[in-house]
C-alpha positions in Angstrom: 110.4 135.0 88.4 109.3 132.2 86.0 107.4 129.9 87.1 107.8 125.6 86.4 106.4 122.3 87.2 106.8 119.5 88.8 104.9 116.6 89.3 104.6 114.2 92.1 103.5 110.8 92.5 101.7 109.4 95.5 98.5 107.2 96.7 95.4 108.6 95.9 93.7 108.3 99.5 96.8 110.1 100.7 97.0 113.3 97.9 93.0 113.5 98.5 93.7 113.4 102.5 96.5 116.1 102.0 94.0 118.3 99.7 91.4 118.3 102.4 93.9 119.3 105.2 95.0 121.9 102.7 91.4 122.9 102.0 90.7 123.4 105.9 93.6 125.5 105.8 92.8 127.6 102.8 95.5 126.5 101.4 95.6 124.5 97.9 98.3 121.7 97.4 100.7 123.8 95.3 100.5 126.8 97.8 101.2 124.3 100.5 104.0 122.2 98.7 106.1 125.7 98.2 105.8 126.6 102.0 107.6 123.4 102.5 110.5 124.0 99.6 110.9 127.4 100.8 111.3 126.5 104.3 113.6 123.7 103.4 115.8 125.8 101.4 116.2 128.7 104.1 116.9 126.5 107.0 119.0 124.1 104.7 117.2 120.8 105.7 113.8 119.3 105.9 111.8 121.4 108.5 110.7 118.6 110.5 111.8 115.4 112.4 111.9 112.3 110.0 112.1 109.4 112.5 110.8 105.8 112.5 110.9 105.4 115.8 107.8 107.4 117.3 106.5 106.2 119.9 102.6 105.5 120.7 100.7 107.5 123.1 100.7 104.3 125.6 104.5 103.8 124.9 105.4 107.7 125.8 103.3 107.1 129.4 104.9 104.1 130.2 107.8 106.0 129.0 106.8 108.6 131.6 105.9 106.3 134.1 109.0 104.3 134.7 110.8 107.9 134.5 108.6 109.4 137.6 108.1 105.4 139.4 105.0 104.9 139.0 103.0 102.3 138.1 106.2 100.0 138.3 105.6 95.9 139.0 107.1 94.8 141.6 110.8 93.4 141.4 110.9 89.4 141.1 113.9 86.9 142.1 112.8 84.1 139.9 110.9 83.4 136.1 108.7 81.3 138.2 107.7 84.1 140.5 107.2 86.2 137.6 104.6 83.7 135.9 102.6 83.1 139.1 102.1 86.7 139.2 101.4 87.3 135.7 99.0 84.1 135.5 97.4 85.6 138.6 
């Protein structure tokens, strides 16, 4: 199988932060960027989620929270009653 190459652009602080993950894996960056072509061409689509909206660790407990009632505010019947509580 010959062999070719491609080159890639990105930031700096980034390619040396990938190398050193790569590194701790004993991996090296081209070893690691053909995992991730090989895996994208036998399952036909990038292997992971690509998704801007991922939430924080404090957004998926409050997510958690409201979806097991806890740590709920109380209900209010006015914006008034809301400020006086918030202002308390």
């Amino acid at each position: 199988m010959s062999q070719t190459n491609i080159n890639i652009r990105m930031d700096n602080t980034l390619k040396q932060q990938f190398n050193h993950i790569c590194n701790e894996l004993g991996l090296n960056m081209s070893v690691a960027v053909n995992i991730f072509v090989k895996t994208m061409v036998r399952q036909q689509k990038i292997p992971f989620e690509v998704s801007l909206d991922v939430p924080n660790a404090e957004t998926l407990a409050a997510i958690d929270d409201v979806n097991h009632e806890r740590n709920l505010s109380k209900p209010f019947h006015s914006i008034e009653e809301l400020m006086e509580d918030l202002n308390a």
